[in-house]
GUMI-491569 format. One line per field, with one value per residue (C-alpha): residue number from 1; residue in three letters; x, y, z. Coordinates in steps of 0.05 Angstrom, whole numbers, padded with zeros to 5 digits. Example, Ala and Ser with C-alpha at 12.3 -4.5 7.8 and 13.67 -1.06 7.14 Angstrom:
balum <- (1;2)
zamar <- (ALA;SER)
east <- (00246;00273)
north <- (-00090;-00021)
up <- (00156;00143)
This chain:
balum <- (1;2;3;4;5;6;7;8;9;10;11;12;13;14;15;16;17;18;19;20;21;22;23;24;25;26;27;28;29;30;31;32;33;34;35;36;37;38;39;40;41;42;43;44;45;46;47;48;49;50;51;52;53;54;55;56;57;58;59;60;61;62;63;64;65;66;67;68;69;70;71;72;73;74;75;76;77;78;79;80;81;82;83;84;85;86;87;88;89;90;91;92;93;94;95;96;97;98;99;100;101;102;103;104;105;106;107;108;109;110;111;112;113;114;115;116;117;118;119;120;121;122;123;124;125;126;127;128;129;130;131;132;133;134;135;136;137;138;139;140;141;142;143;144;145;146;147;148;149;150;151;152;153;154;155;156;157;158;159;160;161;162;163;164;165;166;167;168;169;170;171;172;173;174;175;176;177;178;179;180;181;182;183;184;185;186;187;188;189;190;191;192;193;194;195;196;197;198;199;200;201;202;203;204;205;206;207;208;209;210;211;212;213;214;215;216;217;218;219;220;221;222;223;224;225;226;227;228;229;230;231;232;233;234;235;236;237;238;239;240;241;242;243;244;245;246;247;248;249;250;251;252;253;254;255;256;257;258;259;260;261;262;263;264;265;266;267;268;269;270;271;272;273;274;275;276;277;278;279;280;281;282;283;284;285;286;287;288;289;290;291;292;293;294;295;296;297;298;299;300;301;302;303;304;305;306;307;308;309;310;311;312;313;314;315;316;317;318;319;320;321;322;323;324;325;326;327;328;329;330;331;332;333;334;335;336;337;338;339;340;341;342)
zamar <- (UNK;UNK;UNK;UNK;UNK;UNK;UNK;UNK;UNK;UNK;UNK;UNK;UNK;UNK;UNK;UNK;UNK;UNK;UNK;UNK;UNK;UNK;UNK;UNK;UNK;UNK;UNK;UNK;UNK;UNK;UNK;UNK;UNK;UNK;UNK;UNK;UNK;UNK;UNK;UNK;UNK;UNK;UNK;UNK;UNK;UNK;UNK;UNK;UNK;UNK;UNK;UNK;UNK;UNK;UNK;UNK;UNK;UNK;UNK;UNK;UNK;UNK;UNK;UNK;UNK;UNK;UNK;UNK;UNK;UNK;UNK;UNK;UNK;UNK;UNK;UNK;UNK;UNK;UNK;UNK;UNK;UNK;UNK;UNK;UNK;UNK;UNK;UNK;UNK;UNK;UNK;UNK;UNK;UNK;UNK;UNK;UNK;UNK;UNK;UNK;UNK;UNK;UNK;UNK;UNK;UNK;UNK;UNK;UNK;UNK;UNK;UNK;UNK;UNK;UNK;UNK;UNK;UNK;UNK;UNK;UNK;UNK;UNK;UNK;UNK;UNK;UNK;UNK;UNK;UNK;UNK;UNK;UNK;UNK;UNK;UNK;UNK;UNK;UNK;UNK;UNK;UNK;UNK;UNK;UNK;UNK;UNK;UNK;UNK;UNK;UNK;UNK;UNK;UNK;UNK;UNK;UNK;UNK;UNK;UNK;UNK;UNK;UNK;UNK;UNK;UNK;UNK;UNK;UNK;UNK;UNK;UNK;UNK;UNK;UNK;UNK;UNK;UNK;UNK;UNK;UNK;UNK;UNK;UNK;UNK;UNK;UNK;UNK;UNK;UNK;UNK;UNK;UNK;UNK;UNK;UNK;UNK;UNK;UNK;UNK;UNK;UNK;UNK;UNK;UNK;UNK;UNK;UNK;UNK;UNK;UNK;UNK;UNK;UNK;UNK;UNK;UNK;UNK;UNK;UNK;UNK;UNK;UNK;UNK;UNK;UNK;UNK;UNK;UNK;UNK;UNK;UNK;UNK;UNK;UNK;UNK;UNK;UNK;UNK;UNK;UNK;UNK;UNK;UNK;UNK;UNK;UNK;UNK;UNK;UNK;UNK;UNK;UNK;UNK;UNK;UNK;UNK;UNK;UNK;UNK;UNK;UNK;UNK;UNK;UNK;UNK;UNK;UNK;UNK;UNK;UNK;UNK;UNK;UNK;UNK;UNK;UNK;UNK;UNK;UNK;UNK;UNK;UNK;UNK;UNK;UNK;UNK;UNK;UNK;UNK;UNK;UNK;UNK;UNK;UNK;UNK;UNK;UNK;UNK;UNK;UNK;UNK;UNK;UNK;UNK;UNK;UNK;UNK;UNK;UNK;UNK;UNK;UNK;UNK;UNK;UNK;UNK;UNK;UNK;UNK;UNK;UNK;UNK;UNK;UNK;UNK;UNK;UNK;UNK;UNK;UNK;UNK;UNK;UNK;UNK;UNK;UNK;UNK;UNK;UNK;UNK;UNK)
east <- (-00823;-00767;-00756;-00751;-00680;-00691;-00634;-00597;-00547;-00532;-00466;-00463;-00385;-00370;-00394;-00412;-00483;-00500;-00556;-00584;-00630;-00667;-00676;-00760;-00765;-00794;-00724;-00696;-00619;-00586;-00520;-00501;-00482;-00544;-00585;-00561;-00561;-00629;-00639;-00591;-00607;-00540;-00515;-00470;-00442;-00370;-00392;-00417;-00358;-00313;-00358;-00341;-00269;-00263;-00305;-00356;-00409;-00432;-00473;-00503;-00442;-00390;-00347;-00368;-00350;-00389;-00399;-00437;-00519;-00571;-00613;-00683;-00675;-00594;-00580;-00545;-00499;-00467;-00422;-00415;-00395;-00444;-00447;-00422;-00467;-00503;-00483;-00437;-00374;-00325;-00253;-00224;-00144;-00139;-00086;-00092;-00041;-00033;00014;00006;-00015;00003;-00050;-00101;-00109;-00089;-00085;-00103;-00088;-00153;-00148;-00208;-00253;-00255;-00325;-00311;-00358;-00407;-00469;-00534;-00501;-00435;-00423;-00344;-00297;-00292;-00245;-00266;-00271;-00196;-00190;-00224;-00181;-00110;-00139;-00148;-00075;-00060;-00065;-00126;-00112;-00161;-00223;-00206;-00273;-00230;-00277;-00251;-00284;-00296;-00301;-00314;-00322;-00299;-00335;-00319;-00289;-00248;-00177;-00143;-00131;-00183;-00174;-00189;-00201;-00180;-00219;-00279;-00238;-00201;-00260;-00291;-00239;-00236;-00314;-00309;-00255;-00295;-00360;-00312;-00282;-00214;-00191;-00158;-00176;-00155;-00164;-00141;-00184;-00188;-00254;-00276;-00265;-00218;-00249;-00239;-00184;-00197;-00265;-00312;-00373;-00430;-00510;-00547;-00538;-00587;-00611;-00640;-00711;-00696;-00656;-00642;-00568;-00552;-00534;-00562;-00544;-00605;-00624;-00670;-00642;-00705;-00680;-00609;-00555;-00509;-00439;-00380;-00315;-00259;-00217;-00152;-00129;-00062;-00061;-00095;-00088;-00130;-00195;-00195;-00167;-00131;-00153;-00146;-00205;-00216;-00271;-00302;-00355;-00355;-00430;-00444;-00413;-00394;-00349;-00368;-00438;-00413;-00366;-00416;-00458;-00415;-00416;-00346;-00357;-00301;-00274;-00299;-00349;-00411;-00459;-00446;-00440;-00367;-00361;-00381;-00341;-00354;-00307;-00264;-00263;-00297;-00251;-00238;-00173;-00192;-00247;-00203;-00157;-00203;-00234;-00160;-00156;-00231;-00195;-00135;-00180;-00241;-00272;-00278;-00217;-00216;-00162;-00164;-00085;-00068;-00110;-00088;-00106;-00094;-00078;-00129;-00076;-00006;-00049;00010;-00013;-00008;-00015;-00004;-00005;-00008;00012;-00025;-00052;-00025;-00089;-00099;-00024;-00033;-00092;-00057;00011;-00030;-00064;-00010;00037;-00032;-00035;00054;00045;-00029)
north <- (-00407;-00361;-00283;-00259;-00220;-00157;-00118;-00123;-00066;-00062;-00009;00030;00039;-00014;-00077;-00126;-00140;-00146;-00192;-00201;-00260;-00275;-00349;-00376;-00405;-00460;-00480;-00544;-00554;-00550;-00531;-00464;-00471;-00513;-00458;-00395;-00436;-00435;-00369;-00326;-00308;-00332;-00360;-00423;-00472;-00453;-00372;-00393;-00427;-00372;-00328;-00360;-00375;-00300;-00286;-00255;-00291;-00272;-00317;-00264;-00220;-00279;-00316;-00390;-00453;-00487;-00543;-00503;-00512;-00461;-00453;-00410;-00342;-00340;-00275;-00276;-00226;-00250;-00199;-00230;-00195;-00181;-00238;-00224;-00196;-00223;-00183;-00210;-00179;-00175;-00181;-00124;-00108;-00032;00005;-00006;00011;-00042;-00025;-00086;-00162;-00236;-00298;-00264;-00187;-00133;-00051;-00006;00057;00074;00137;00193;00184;00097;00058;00016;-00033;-00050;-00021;00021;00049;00023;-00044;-00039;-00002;-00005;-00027;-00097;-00105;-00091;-00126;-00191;-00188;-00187;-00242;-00282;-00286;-00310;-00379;-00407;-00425;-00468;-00419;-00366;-00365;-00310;-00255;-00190;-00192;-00115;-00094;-00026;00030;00096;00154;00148;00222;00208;00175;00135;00069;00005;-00061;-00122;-00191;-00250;-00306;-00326;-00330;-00261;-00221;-00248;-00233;-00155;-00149;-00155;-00104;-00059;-00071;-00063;00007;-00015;00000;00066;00104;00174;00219;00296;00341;00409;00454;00516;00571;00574;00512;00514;00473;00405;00378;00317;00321;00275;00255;00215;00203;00189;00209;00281;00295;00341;00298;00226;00226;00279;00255;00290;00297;00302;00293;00245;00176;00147;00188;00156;00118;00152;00175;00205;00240;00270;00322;00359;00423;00414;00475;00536;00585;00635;00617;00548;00495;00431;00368;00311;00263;00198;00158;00125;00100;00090;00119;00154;00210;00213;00268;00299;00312;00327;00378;00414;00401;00454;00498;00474;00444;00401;00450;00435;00383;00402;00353;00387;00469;00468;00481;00563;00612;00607;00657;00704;00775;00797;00814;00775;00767;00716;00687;00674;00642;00600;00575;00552;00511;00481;00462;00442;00389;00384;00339;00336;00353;00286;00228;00165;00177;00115;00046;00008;-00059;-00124;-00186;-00241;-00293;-00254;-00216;-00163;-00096;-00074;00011;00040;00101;00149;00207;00262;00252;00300;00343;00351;00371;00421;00460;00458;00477;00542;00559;00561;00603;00656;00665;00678;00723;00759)
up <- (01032;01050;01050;00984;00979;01013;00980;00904;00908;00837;00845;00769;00771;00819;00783;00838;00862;00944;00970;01041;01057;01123;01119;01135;01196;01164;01128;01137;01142;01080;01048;01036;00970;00948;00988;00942;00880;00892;00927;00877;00799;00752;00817;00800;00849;00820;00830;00900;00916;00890;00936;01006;00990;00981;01044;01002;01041;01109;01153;01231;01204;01211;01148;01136;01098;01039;01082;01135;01135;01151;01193;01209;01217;01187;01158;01102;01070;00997;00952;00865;00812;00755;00707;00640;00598;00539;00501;00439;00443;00381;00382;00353;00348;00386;00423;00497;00546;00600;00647;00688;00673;00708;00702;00759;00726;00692;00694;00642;00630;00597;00544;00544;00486;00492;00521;00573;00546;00488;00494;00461;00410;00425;00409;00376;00396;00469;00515;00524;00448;00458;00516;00487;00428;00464;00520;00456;00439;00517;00535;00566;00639;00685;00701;00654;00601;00553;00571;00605;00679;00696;00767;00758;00710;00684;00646;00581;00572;00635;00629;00675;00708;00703;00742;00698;00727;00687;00717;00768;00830;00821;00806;00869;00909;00872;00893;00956;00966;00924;00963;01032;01000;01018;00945;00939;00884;00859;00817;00789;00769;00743;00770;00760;00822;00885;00933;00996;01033;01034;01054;01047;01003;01016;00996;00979;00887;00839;00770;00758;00748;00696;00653;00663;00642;00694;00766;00832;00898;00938;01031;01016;01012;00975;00915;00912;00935;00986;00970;00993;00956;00998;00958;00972;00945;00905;00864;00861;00799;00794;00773;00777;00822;00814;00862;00880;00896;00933;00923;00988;00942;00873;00838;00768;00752;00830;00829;00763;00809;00880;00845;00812;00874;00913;00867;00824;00779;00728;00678;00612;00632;00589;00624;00692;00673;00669;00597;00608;00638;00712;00742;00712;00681;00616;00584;00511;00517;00587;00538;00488;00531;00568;00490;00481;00544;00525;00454;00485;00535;00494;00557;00629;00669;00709;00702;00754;00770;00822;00837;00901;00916;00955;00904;00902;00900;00937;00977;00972;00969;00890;00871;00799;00785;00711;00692;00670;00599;00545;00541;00611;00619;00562;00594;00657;00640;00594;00672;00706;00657;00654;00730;00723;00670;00696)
């Protein structure tokens, strides 16, 4: 019998799942396709086939065909997205703002405050309630199954830009570029204190010991998966600092954590510290002021500005970008007129 799959990277914002398999000696030749149906859970031949169109499978480090057979020892390297999930979602008729859509995908400018998806205690009222609702007004093309294929994730108190995949093949192609980190992502943020000039935080991510909702950053890679954010300065006012941050991968609460892993955290992000006053005077005319900027963005000062990505079908690089929300411009505009007038 052959190796049992010796990795399942199961990204938590990127939605695609990565499995390596060192094929028995013993194997006789066979198919690849037929070989992963077997191999791989929820693994169709149409999702296998998708899969090495895309060049999502990997046979010794080198693309291959459907036709091609393996052999003993092949190492194989395949990249899916996650399967839908069973859970039932609802249609439901609420605002989204899509700012692009043709027959492969769409982009959404996500608001702060909306679910991504169903879930514990969240089954209406998410995006992809939304989402299923307007994709049932479109007509059904060949492969599309009506359901909104995510291919990643953002915190639901963040706002910003989400890539949605309308059908098998153009998810594929989405979760490879996501599991290659050749999609650009950034973001702005808001955090507390005067950072230092551009840098590069890394380490290794996982869930705190101390509470299980709270994200790490810990040396030991048994405890996580490993990450990296690069930021650059593009404002700095006084006590706080506004960034921008690229994502080189794509965890949890990524740079919610590393922020507050250097000591910086977001401003106003209760789950990481940011929702005290970190720096500052004492006086209560600066407390006051900083309470209005926490009502004025009552959430984490984070916003996924611009998404750039090749097309599954044009392959013509695509990048969106998105203004500032309303909130976060309020807060901001209120720091920067207290450092003019201070």
């Amino acid at each position: 019998m052959e190796n049992a799959v010796d990795l399942q990277e199961q990204e938590e914002q990127e939605l695609f799942e990565h499995f390596k398999i060192i094929v028995d000696k013993g194997q006789s030749l066979l198919r690849i396709d037929k070989f992963l149906m077997v191999r791989v859970e929820n693994a169709s031949r149409n999702r296998i086939q998708n899969a090495i169109d895309a060049g999502n499978v990997l046979v010794n480090q080198k693309q291959i065909k459907a036709s091609y057979k393996v052999k003993p020892f092949d190492e194989i390297s395949i990249v899916l997205p996650h399967p839908p999930r069973d859970t039932e979602v609802y249609p439901e008729d609420l605002p989204i703002d899509i700012i692009y859509e043709d027959s492969d995908l769409l982009v959404v400018n996500k608001a702060a405050g909306m679910v991504v998806h169903p879930g514990f205690n969240n089954y209406t009222g998410t995006l992809v309630n939304a989402l299923a609702f307007h994709f049932e007004q479109l007509p059904q093309l060949p492969g599309n199954d009506g359901r909104p294929g995510l291919v990643h994730r953002i915190d639901k108190d963040t706002s910003g830009l989400l890539l949605i995949s309308k059908n098998e093949r153009s998810i594929t192609h989405l979760a490879k570029q996501f599991f290659d980190h050749s999609i650009t992502r950034r973001y702005i943020a808001l955090v507390w204190g005067d950072i230092e000039n551009d840098g590069t935080v890394t380490g290794y991510i996982g869930r705190s010991v101390k509470d299980r909702r709270v994200m790490d950053i810990y040396d030991d890679e048994e405890k996580g998966k490993w990450s990296v954010t690069h930021y650059k300065v593009l404002k700095r006012l006084g006590y706080v600092t506004l960034i921008s941050c690229e994502l080189e991968t794509g965890r949890t609460h990524q740079i919610r954590a590393h922020m507050q892993h250097i000591g910086h955290p977001l401003f106003n992000d209760a789950m990481y510290g940011g929702d005290k006053i970190l720096k500052g005077t004492t006086f209560n005319k600066y407390k006051q002021f900083v309470d209005n900027c926490f009502d004025l963005l009552p959430r984490q000062a984070l916003h996924a500005q611009s998404l750039g990505f090749i097309h599954p079908t044009t392959k013509e690089y695509m990048f969106f970008e998105s203004p500032l929300p309303a909130d976060f411009k309020a807060a901001l505009t209120k720091w920067e007129n207290y450092i003019v007038t201070s």
